[in-house]
C-alpha positions in Angstrom: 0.0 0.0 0.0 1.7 3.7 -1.0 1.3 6.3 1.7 0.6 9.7 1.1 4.1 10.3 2.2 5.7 8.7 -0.6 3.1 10.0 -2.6 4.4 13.6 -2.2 8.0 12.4 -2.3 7.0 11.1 -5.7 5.2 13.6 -7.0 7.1 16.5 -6.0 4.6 18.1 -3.2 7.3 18.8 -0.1 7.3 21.9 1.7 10.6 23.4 0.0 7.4 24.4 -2.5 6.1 26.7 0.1 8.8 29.0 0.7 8.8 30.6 -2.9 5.2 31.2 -2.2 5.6 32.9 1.1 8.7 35.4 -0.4 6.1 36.2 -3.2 3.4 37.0 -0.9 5.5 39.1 1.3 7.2 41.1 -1.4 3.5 41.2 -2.7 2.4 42.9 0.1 5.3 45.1 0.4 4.6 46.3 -3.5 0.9 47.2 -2.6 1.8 48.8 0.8 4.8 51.2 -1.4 2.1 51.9 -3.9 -0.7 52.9 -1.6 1.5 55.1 0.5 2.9 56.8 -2.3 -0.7 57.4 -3.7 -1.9 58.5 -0.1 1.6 61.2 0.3 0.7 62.5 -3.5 -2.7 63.4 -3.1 -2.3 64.8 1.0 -0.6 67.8 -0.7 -3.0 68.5 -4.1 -5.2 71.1 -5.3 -8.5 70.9 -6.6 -10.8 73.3 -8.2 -14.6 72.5 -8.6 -16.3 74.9 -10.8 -19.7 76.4 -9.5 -20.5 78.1 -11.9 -20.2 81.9 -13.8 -22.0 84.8 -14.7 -21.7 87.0 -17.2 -21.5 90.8 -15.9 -21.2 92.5 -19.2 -18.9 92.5 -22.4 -16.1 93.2 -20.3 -16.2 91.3 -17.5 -17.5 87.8 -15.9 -17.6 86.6 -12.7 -17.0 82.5 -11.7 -17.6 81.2 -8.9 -15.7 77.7 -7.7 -14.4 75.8 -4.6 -11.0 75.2 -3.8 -9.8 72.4 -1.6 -6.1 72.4 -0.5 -4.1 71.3 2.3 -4.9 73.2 5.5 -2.7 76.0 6.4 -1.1 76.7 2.5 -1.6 79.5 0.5 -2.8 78.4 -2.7 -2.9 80.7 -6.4 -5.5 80.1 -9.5 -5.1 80.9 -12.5 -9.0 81.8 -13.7 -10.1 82.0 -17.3 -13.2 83.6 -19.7 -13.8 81.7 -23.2 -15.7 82.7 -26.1 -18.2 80.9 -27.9 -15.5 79.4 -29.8 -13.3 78.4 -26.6 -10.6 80.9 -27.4 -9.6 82.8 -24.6 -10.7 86.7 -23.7 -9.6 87.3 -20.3 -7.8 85.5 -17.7 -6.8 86.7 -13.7 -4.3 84.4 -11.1 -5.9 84.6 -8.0 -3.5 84.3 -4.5 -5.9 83.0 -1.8 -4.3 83.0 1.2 -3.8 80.5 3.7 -6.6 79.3 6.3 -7.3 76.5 8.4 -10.2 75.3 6.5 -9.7 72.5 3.8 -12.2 73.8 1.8 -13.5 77.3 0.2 -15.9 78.6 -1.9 -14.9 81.5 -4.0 -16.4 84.4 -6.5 -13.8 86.1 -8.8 -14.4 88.7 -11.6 -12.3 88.5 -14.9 -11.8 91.0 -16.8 -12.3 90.3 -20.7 -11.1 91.7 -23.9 -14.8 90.7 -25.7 -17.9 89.1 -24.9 -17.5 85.7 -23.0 -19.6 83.1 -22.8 -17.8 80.7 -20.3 -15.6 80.8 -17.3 -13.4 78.7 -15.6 -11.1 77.6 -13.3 -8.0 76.6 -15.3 -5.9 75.1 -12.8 -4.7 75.8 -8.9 -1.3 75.1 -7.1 0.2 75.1 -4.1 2.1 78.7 -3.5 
């Protein structure tokens, strides 16, 4: 009668099989933990800009209104745009908010414009 023992002698099914499997699932784990803190440090310090919305005051100017959300305690600056009908730009203004305690803000900004716009926008924000 064959035991299981020489079974897995025969076959190949000792435990020297496990130890490649263990180093994989710690270096595995290691690659996911690397990943996620890198992702987690990136996005602590971003920017974003949420548009609101805009109005259009006259043919010379337009006012938009969006929500910055930043790291607390940073002074952040936006660069703020007006488009045309035909997405070329007639005005822009970089806005310098200053730093606050709150991780969130809503804000109103008037840009002046060279002709009538039919848009605005928040282009893009960074950390000053």
């Amino acid at each position: 009668m064959t035991t299981a023992r020489e079974l897995d002698e025969r076959y190949g099914r000792t435990g020297r099989r496990r130890l490649p499997w263990i180093v994989g699932g710690v270096a595995a784990t290691a690659v996911v933990v690397a990943f996620g803190w890198m992702t987690v440090s990136t996005t602590m310090d971003a920017v974003d800009a949420d548009d609101l919305g805009f109005e259009v005051v006259d043919e010379h100017s337009v006012t938009v209104h969006f929500q910055v959300t930043a790291p607390r305690g940073s002074g952040i600056v936006c660069a703020v745009e007006a488009q045309d009908e035909e997405f070329g730009v007639v005005g822009w203004k970089i806005v310098e908010i200053a730093a606050t305690e709150r991780h969130a803000q809503a804000l109103s900004v008037t840009v002046p414009t060279v002709a009538m716009a039919t848009t605005g926008l928040v282009n893009t924000c960074w950390v000053a």
